[in-house]
VODOVO-705917 format. One record per residue (C-alpha): x, y, z; residue in one letter. Coordinates in steps of 0.1 Angstrom, whole numbers, plus 5000, padded with zeros to 4 digits. Each point is the difference from the previous one (the first is absolute). Last residue first. Layout:
BEGIN
- X/Y/Z/A;
...
//
This chain:
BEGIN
- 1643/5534/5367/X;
- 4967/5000/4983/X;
- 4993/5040/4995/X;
- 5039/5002/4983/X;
- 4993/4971/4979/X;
- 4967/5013/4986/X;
- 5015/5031/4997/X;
- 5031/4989/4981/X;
- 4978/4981/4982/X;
- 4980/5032/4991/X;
- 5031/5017/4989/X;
- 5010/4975/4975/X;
- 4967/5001/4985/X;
- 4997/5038/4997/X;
- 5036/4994/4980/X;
- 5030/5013/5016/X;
- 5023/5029/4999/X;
- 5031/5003/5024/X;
- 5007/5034/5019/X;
- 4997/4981/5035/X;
- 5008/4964/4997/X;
- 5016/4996/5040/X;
- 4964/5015/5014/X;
- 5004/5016/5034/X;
- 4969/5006/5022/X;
- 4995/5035/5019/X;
- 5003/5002/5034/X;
- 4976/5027/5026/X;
- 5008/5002/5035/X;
- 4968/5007/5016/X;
- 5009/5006/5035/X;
- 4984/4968/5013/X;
- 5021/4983/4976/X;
- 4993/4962/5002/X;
- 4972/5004/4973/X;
- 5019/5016/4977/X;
- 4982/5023/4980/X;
- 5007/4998/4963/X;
- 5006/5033/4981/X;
- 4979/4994/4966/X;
- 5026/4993/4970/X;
- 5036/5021/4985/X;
- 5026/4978/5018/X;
- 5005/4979/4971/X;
- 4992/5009/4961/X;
- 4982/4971/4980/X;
- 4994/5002/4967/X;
- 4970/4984/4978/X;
- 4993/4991/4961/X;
- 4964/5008/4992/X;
- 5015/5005/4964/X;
- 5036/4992/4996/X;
- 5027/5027/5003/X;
- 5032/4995/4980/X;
- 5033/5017/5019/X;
- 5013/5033/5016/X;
- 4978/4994/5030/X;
- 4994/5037/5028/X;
- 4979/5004/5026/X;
- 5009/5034/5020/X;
- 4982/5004/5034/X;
- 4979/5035/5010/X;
- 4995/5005/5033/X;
- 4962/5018/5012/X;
- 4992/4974/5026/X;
- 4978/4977/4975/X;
- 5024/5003/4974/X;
- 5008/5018/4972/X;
- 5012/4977/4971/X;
- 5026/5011/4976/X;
- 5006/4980/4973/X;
- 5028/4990/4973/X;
- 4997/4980/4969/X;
- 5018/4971/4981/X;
- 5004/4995/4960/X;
- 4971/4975/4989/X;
- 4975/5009/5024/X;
- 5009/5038/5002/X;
- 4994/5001/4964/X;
- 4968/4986/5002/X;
- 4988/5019/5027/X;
- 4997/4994/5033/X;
- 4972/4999/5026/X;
- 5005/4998/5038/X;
- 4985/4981/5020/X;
- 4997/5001/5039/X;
- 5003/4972/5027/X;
- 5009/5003/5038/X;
- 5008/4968/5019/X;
- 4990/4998/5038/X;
- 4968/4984/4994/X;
- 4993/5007/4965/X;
- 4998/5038/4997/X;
- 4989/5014/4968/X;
- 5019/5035/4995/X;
- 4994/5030/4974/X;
- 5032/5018/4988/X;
- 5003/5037/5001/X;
- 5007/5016/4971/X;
- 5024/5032/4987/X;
- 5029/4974/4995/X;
- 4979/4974/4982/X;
- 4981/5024/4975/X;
- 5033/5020/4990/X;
- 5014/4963/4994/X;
- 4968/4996/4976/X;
- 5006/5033/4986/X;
- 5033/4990/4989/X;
- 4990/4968/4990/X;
- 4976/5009/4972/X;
- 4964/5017/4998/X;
- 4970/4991/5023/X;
- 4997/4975/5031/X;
- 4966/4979/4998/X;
- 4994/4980/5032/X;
- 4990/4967/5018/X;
- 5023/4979/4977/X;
- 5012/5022/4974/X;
- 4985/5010/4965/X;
- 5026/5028/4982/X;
- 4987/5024/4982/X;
- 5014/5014/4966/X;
- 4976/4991/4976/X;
- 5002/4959/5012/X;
- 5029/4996/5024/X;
- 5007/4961/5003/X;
- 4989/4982/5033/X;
- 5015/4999/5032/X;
- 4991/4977/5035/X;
- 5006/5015/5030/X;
- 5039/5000/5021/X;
- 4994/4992/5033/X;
- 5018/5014/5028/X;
- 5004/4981/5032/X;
- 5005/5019/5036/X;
- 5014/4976/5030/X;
- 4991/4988/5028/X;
- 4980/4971/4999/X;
- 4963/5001/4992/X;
- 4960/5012/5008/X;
- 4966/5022/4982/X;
- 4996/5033/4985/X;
- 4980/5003/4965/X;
- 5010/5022/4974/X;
- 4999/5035/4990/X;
- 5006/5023/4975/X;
- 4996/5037/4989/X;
- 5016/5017/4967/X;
- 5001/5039/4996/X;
- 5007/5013/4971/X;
- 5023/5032/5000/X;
- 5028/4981/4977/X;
- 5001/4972/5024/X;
- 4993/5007/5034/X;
- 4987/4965/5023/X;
- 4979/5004/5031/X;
- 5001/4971/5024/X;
- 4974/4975/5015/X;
- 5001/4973/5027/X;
- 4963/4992/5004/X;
- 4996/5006/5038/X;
- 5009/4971/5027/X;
- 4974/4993/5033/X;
- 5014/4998/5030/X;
- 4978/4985/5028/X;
- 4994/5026/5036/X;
- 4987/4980/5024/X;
- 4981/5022/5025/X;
- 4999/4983/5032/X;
- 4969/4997/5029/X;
- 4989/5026/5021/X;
- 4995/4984/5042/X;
- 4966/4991/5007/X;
- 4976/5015/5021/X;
- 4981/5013/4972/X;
- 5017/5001/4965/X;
- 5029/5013/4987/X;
- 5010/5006/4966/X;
- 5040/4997/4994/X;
- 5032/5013/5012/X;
- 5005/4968/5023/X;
- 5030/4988/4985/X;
- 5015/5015/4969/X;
- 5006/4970/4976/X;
- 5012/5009/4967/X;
- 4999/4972/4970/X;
- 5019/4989/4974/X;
- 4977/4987/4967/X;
- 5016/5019/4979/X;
- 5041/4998/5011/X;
- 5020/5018/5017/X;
- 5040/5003/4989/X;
- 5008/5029/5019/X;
- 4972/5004/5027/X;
- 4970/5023/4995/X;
- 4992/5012/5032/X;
- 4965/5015/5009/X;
- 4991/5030/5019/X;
- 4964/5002/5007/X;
- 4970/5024/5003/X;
- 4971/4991/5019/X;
- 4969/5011/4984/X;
- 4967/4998/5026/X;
- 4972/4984/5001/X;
- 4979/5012/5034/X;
- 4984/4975/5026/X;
- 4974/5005/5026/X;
- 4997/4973/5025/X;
- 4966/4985/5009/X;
- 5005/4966/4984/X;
- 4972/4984/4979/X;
- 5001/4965/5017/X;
- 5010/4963/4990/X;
- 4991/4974/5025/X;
- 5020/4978/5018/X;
- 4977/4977/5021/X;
- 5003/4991/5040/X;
- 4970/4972/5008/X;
- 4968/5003/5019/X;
- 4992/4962/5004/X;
- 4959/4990/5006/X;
- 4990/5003/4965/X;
- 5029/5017/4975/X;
- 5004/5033/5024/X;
- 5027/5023/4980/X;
- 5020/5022/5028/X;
- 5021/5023/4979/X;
- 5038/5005/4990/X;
- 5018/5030/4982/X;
- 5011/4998/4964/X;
- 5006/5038/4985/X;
- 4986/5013/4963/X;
- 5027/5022/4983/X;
- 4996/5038/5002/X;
- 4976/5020/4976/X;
- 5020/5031/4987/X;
- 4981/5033/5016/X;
- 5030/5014/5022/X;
- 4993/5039/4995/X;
- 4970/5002/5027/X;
- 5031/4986/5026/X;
- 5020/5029/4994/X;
- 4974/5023/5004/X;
- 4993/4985/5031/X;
- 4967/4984/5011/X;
- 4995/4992/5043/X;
- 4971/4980/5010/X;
- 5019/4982/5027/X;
- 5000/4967/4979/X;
- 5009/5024/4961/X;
- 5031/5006/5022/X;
- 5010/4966/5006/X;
- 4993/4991/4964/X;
- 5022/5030/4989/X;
- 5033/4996/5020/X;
- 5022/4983/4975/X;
- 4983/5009/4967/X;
- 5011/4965/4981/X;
- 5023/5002/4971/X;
- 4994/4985/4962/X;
- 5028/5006/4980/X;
- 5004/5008/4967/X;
- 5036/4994/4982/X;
- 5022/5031/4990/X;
- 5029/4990/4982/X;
- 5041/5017/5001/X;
- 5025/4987/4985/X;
- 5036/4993/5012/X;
- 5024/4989/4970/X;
- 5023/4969/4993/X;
- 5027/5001/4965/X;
- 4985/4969/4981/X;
- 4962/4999/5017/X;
- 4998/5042/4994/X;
- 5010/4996/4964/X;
- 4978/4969/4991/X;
- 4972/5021/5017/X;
- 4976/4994/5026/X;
- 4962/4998/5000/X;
- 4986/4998/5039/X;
- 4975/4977/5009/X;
- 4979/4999/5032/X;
- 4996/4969/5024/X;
- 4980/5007/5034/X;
- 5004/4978/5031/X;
- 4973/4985/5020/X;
- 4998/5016/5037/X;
- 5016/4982/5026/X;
- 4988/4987/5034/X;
- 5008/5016/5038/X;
- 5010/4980/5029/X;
- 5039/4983/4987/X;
- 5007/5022/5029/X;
- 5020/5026/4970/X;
- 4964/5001/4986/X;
- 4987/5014/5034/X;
- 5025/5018/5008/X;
- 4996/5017/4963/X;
- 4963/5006/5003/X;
- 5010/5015/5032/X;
- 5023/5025/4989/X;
- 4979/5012/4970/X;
- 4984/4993/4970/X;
- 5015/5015/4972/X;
- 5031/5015/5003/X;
- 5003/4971/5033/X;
- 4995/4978/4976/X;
- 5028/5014/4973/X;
- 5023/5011/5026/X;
- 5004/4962/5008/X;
- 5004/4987/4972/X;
- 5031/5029/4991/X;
- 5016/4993/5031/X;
- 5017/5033/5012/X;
- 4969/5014/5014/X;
- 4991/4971/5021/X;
- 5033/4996/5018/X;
- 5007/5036/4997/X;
- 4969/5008/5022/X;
- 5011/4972/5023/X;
- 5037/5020/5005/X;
- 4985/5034/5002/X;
- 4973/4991/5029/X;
- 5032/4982/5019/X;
- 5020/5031/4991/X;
- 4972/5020/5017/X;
- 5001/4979/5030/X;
- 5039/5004/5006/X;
- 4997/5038/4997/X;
- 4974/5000/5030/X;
- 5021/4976/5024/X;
- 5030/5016/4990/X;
- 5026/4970/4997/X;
- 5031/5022/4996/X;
- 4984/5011/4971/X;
- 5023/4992/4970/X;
- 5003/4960/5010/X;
- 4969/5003/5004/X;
- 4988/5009/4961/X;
- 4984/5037/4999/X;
- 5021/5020/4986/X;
- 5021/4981/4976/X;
- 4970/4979/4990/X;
- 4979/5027/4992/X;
- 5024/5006/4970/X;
- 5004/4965/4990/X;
- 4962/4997/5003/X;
- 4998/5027/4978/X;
- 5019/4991/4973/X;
- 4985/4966/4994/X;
- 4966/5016/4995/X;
- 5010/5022/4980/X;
- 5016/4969/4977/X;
- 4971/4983/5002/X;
- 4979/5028/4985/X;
- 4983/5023/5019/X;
- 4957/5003/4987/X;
- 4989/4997/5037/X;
- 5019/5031/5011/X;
- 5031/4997/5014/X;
- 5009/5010/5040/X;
- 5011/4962/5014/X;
- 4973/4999/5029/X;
- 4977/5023/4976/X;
- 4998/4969/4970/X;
- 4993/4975/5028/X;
- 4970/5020/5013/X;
- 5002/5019/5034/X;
- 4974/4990/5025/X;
- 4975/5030/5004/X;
- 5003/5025/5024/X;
- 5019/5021/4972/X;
- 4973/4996/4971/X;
- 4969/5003/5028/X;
- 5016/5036/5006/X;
- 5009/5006/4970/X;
- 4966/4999/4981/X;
- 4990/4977/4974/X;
- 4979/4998/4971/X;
- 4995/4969/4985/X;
- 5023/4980/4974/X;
- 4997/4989/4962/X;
- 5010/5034/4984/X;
- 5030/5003/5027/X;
- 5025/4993/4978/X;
- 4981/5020/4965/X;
- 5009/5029/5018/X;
- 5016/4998/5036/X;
- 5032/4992/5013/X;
- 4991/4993/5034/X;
- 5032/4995/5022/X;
- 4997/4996/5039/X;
- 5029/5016/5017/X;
- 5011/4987/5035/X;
- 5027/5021/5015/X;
- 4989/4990/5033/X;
- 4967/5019/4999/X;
- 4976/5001/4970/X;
- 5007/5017/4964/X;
- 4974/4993/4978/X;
- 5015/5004/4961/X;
- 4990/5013/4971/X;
- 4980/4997/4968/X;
- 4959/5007/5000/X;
- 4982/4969/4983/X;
- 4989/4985/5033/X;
- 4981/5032/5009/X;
- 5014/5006/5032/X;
- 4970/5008/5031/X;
- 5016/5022/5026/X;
- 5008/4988/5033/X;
- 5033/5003/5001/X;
- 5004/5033/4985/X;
- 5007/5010/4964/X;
- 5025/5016/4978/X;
- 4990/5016/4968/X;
- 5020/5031/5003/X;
- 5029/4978/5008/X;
- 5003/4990/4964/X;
- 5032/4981/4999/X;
- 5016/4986/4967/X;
- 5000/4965/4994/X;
- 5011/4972/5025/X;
- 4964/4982/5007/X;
- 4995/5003/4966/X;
- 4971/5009/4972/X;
- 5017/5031/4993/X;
- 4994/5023/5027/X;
- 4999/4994/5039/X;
- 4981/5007/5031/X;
- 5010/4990/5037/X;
- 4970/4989/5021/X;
- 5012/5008/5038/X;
- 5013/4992/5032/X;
- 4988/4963/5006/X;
- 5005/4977/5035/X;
- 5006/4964/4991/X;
- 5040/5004/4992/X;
- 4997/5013/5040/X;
- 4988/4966/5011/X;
- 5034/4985/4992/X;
- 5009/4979/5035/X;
- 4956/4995/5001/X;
- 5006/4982/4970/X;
- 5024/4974/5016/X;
- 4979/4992/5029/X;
- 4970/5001/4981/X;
- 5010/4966/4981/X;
- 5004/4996/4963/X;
- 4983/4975/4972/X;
- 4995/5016/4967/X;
- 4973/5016/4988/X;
- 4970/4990/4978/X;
- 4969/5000/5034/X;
- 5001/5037/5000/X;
- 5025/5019/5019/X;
- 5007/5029/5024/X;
- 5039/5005/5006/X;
- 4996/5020/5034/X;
- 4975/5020/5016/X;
- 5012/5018/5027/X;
- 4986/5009/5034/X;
- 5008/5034/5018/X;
- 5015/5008/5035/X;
- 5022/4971/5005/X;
- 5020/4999/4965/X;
- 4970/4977/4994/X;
- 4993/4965/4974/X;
- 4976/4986/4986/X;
- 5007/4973/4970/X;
- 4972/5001/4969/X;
- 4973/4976/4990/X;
- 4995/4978/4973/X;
- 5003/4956/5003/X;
- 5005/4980/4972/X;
- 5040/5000/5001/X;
- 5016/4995/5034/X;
- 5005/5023/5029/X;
- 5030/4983/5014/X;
- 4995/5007/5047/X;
- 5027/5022/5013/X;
- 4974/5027/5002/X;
- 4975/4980/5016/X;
- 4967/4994/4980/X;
- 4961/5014/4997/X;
- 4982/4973/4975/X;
- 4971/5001/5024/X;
- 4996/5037/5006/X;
- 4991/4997/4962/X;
- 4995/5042/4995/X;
- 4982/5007/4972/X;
- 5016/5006/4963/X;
- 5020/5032/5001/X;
- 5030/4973/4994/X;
- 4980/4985/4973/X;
- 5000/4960/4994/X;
- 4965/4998/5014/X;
- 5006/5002/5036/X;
- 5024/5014/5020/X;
- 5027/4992/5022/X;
- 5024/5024/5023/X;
- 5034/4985/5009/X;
- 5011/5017/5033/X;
- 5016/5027/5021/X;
- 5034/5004/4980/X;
- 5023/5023/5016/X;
- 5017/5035/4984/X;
- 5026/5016/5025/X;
- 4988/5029/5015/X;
- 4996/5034/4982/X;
- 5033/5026/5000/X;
- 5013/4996/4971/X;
- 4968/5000/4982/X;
- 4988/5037/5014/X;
- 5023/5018/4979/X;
- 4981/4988/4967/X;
- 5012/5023/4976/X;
- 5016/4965/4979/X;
- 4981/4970/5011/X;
- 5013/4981/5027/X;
- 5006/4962/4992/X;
- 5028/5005/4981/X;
- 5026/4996/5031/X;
- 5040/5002/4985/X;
- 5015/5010/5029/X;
- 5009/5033/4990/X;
- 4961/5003/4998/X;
- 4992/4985/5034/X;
- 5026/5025/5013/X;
- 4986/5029/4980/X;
- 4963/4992/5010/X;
- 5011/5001/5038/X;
- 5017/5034/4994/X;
- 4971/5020/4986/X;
- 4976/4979/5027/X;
- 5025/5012/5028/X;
- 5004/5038/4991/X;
- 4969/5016/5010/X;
- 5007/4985/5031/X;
- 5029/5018/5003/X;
- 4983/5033/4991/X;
- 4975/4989/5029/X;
- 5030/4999/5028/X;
//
């Protein structure tokens, strides 16, 4: 009779395990056969700290919303112990006990889980494992691993060089962030981010669970993190300032930080054929956490390392001017701590951009207390177009200034003089010997381009002989192709041709996929006087 019951906590934990139940730890023989898990009550405390003291006051139902601004924790009991579950500060999303108490087992931790390389998925170094209790320093890589499946990433190194040590025990009683619903780390890109709630999706969506009361909560927790995570304003406040900074701002309740405008130089090349750069801007971030903590006498490393002065805050005082006490807005040192930061960013270079463009990435800039961080504006800024030229072994450099057009190239022959003791003078440059070095000169070079709008001009310089009897070019072009200009007849000075098809990429602005057209020109390969040209333009600009 006692080998049997030997047997029936071994065979309880396999049926709840064929089942599919992750609430019982792995080894833990006892789980399967506890009581079902019951929420007791909504625990309040003070102070926005869920150690804080108790608020007996603030005590709730379980089916009653625990909205933001209020810190606490759910209590719940298998019937002989209590449970805490989902402990939170006053930033969290809105839940009710109920519902946590159904997952209280993701609350409960097993053990700190060490890893190398500065990632949560790098090599395992058990050897440095640590219990619950334990004090991590926030620079150490690995993972907690709580109940439930739960895993709570920490990559470490210079990730965790602006957080506090933790411990797992507080990490998995805590409310999960929005980054651990979906299992990325905070630096995933969208694409990540995408992926994984396509993968959680298949497990944990309804119409996969049979309406499992506890499944169908944590897809509800997966969904709203996506909704945040996925929008790219909305990551970006609550980055930087938290869940209910970003309620409160999406309540039309929370004001807007000025935006920042930077400059970034870009190149003729990288507006014609579109490239991604890469600029770090400074940012000034508030030390969420430190003013509260400096109040209950507490200093953190962390918070000794924020010494940039924050921006002054508004708040309103009684004034009394003679018998009336009056409400005044008065300007105020604020108590926050702030850091400056560099916040690296991706910026696209269209096809076909233009100086002056700009870059809006919303809410990526400096923040200031209580408010929500404003824009960086990101203005393009064009580089002296510039190109090396190889004649002989000398090396000949030019440039020109960039500015706006139509769409197509124009090449404009200089002004030439008479060779006196053997050189010949050129507009803008000196080429040496006859015409078969100069054609050695023009294949070997690469041409320099003055954009006017979406017309492309560049010169090129002939010699007399070429004038009078025709000439050939090669011109490399902005994307690395090389195009053949050819005239077999007489060449006058500053005279101009027009090739089609060759200008700045135009960006349609009815083409949300950036279809890109180039403008046709019926008197392509014909030569015209500068004159000519620029009343084409003129006409051209007035129609």
């Amino acid at each position: 009779m006692s080998f049997q019951r030997a047997w029936l906590p071994a065979l309880a934990l396999a049926l709840r395990l064929a089942l599919g139940d992750e609430s019982c730890p792995a080894g833990d023989a006892s789980c399967a056969t506890r009581a079902p898990i019951q929420c007791v009550r909504w625990r309040q405390t003070a102070g926005c700290d869920p150690k804080g003291t108790r608020e007996k006051s603030g005590d709730k139902d379980c089916e009653e919303e625990i909205g933001i601004g209020s810190s606490g924790y759910c209590q719940c009991s298998d019937g002989s112990e209590k449970l805490r579950a989902r402990s939170v500060s006053c930033d969290h999303r809105p839940f009710r006990c109920a519902t946590e108490c159904l997952q209280a087992a993701r609350y409960k931790c097993i053990m700190w889980r060490q890893t190398g390389g500065c990632s949560a998925d790098g090599a395992r170094e058990p050897g440095r494992d640590q219990p619950c209790r334990a004090l991590i320093d926030s620079r150490s890589s690995g993972y907690c691993e709580c109940g439930g499946g739960r895993v709570i990433r920490k990559p470490g190194c210079t990730h965790g060089e602006w957080a506090e040590p933790f411990t797992c025990q507080d990490e998995c009683g805590n409310e999960a962030s929005l980054y651990e619903e979906l299992g990325v780390d905070e630096g995933a890109s969208d694409k990540e981010i995408k992926q994984a709630f396509r993968k959680l999706s298949l497990v944990h969506h309804p119409d996969k669970t049979r309406n499992d009361p506890v499944l169908t909560a944590r897809f509800a927790q997966i969904r709203e993190a996506y909704d945040i995570l996925g929008d790219e304003g909305q990551r970006a406040i609550y980055d930087s300032a938290g869940l209910q900074m970003l309620y409160q701002f999406l309540g039309n309740k929370a004001e807007k930080a000025p935006s920042t405008t930077s400059e970034v130089t870009v190149t003729l090349e990288q507006m014609y054929n579109g490239q991604e750069l890469q600029a770090a801007v400074p940012r000034v971030l508030v030390c969420r956490g430190c003013a509260e903590a400096a109040a209950r006498g507490v200093a953190s490393e962390r918070c000794r390392k924020c010494q940039t002065r924050c921006a002054d805050e508004f708040e309103m005082r009684q004034v009394r001017m003679g018998n009336m006490i009056m409400q005044q807005q008065v300007q105020v040192p604020s108590k926050e701590k702030c850091r400056t930061q560099q916040h690296l960013l991706t910026i696209a270079v269209e096809r076909g951009a233009s100086a002056g463009d700009t870059v809006i990435f919303a809410h990526r800039g400096g923040q200031q207390p209580k408010k929500v961080p404003g824009d960086v504006i990101v203005k393009f800024v064009e580089a002296k177009h510039a190109a090396e030229h190889f004649t002989s072994g000398k090396l000949f450099s030019f440039s020109s200034r960039l500015s706006s057009g139509t769409h197509r190239p124009v090449f404009r022959v200089c002004h030439y003089d008479f060779p006196r003791k053997g050189v010949l003078l050129l507009h803008q440059m000196c080429v040496m010997g006859d015409k078969s070095e100069e054609t050695k000169h023009s294949v070997h070079s690469k041409a320099v381009f003055r954009r006017a709008g979406f017309d492309l001009h560049t010169e090129v310089t002939l010699s007399l002989r070429e004038a009078l009897l025709g000439f050939e070019r090669s011109i490399v072009h902005l994307d690395g192709r090389r195009l053949q200009v050819a005239f077999d007849g007489v060449t006058k000075p500053f005279a101009v041709m027009k090739v089609t098809g060759e200008g700045m990429p135009h960006k349609d602005p009815t083409d949300r996929g950036g279809f890109v057209h180039q403008v046709q020109d019926p008197d392509a390969g014909r030569w015209t006087t500068v004159a000519e040209r620029d009343d084409e333009l003129s006409a051209e600009h007035s129609a």
